[in-house]
TIMARRO-245324 format. One line per field, with one value per residue (C-alpha): residue number from 1; x, y, z. Coordinates in nm, 3 decimals, padded with zeros to 5 digits, m for minus. Layout:
BEGIN
i: NUM_...
X: X_...
Y: Y_...
Z: Z_...
This chain:
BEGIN
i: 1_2_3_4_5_6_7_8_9_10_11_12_13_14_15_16_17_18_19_20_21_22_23_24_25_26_27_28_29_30_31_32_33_34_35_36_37_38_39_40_41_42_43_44_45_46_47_48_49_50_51_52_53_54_55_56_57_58_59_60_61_62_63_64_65_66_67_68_69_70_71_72_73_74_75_76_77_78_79_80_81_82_83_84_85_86_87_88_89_90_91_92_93_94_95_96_97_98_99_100_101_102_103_104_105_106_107_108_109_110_111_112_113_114_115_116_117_118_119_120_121_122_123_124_125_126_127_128_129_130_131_132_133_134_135_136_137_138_139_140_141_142_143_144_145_146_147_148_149_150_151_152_153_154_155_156_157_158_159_160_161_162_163_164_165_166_167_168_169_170_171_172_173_174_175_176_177_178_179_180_181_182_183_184_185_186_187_188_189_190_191_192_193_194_195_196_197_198_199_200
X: 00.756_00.490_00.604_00.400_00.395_00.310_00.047_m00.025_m00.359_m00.511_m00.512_m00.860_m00.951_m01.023_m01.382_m01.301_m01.168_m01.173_m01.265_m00.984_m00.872_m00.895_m01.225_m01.372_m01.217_m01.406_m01.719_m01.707_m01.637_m01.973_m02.145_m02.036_m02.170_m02.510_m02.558_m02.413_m02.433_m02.802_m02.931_m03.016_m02.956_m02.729_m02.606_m02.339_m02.406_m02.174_m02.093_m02.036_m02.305_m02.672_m02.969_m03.236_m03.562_m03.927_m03.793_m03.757_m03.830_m03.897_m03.744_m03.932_m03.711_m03.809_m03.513_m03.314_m03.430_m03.769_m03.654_m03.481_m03.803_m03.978_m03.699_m03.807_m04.165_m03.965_m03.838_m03.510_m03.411_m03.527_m03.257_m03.229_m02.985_m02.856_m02.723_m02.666_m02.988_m03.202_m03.333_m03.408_m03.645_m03.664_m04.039_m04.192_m04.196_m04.484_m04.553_m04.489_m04.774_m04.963_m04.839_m05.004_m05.370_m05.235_m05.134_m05.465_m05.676_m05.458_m05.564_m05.232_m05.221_m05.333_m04.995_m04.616_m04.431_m04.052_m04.209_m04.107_m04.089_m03.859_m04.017_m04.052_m03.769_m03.569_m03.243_m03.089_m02.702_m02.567_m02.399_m02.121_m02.132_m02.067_m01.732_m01.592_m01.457_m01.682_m01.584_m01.703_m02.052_m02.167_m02.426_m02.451_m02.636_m02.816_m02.932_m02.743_m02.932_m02.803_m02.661_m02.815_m03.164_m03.449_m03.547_m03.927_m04.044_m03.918_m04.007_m04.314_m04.604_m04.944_m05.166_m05.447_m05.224_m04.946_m05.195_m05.310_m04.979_m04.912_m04.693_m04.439_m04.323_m04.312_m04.534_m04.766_m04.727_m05.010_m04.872_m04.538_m04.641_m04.857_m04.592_m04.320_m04.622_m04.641_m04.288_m04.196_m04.479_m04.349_m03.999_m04.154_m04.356_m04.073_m03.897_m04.176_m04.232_m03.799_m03.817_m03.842_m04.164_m04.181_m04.294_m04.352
Y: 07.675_07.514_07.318_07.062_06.962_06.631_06.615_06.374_06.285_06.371_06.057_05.891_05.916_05.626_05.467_05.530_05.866_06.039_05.758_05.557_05.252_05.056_05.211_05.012_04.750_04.742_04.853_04.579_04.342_04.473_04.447_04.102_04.009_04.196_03.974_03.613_03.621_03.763_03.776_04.147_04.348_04.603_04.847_05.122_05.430_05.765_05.659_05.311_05.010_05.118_04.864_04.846_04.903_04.731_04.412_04.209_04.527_04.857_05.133_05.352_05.701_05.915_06.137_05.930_06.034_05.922_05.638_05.513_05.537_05.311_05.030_04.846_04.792_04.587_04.230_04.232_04.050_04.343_04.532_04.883_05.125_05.509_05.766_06.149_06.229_05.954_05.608_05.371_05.100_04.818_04.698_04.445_04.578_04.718_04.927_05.246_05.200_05.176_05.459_05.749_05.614_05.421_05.765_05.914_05.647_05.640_06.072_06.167_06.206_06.635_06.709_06.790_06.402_06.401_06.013_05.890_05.557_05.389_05.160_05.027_05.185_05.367_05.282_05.355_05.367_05.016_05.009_04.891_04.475_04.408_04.426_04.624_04.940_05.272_05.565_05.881_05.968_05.599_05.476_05.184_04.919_04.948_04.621_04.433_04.216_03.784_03.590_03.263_03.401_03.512_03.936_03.875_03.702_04.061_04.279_04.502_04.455_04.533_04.149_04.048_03.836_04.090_04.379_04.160_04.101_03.767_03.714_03.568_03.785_04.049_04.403_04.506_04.746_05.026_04.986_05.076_05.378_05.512_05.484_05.670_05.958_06.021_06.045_06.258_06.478_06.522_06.601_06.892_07.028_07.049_07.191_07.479_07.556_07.631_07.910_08.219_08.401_08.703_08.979_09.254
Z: m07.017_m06.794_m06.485_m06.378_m06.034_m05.946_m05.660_m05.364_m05.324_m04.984_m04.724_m04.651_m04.318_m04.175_m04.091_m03.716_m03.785_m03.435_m03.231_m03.017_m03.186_m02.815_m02.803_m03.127_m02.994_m02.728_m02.881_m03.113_m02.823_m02.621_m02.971_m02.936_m02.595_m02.661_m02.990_m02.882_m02.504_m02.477_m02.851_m02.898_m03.192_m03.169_m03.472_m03.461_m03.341_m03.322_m02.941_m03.001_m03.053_m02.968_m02.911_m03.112_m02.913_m03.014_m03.095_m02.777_m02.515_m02.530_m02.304_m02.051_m02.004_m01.696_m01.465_m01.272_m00.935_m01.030_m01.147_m00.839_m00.667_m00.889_m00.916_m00.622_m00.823_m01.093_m01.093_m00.959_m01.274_m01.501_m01.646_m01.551_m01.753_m01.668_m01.877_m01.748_m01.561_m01.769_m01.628_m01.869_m01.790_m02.026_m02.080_m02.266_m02.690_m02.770_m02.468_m02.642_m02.811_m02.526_m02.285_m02.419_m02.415_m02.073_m01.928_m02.034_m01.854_m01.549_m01.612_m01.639_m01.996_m01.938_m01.720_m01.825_m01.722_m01.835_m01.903_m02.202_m02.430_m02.709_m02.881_m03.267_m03.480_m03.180_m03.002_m02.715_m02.619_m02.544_m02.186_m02.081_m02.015_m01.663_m01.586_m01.894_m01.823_m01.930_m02.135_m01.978_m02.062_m02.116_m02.006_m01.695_m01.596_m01.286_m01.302_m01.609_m01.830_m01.727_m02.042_m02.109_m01.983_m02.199_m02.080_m02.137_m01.855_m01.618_m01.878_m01.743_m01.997_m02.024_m01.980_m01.778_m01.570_m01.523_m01.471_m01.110_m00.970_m01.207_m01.495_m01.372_m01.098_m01.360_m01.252_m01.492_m01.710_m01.564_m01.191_m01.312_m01.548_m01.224_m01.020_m01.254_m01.344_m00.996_m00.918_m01.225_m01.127_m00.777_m00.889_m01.138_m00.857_m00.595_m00.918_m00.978_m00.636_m00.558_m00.824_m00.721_m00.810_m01.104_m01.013_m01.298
């Protein structure tokens, strides 16, 4: 005679299987603020919400310590993110299109840069709104984007007027890239020359 055992299905994990419940609370509140209080699009990302890049800015990526040296080139209104080691500059969308034939003219399109853009189709890690607390590993605002207040205007972009110092206070676009090619390429050659030399 055959037995039959009934059998419990296996639970479902949940949609937020791993992460913290306060934590998607939160994201979803930061989702929230990006979307209402500035108008960005955000979608979900394994860390939490990530913005979506090429639509109202792109984002220049270079090493933080270069970056630091560049920020007092940008409106003080420009937002300025960090995650890890990596700056992120937001500039105006469609610049990634532009930087490699930009870093070619400016002849720095030949050398090794740790200079890099987001642009169309990309997103980056959404930080933290100003004055919500950050899980570890998030990125921060440097300089966080203002509500009400539209990010183009001191966004970085590549125009006639903003090329001369105009645009509404905002630098252009080629004085910035210069400026971030020559830091990254100091930091790599203070970086080659500390190694100590092979010898076979």
């Amino acid at each position: 005679m055959v037995s039959i055992v009934p059998t419990v299905p296996v639970p479902r994990r949940p949609l937020d299987a791993g992460r913290p419940v306060r934590a998607s609370r939160e994201w979803h509140a930061w989702q929230e603020w990006y979307e209402n209080a500035l108008g960005w699009a955000c979608a979900p990302g394994p860390l939490g919400p990530q913005l979506l890049t090429g639509l109202r800015f792109d984002v220049l990526e270079l090493p933080a310590e270069a970056g630091h040296s560049v920020l007092r080139r940008l409106d003080p209104r420009c937002p300025v993110a960090l995650q890890g080691e990596t700056m992120r500059l937001l500039v105006a969308a469609g610049s990634a299109e532009e930087l490699p034939g930009l870093l070619d003219w400016l002849e720095w399109g030949a050398l090794p840069l740790d200079l890099t853009v987001v642009g169309a189709g990309g997103r980056i890690d959404a930080p933290a709104p100003p004055g919500c607390p950050d899980p570890q590993e998030a990125a921060v605002w440097v300089r966080p984007p203002e509500p009400g207040c539209d990010v183009e205007p001191t966004l970085p972009a590549l125009t006639a007027l903003s090329a001369v110092g105009g645009g509404g206070g905002a630098p252009g676009l080629v004085r910035l890239v210069d400026a971030a090619a020559t830091q990254c390429h100091r930091i790599r050659l203070r970086r080659t020359s500390a190694q100590p030399l092979a010898f076979s």
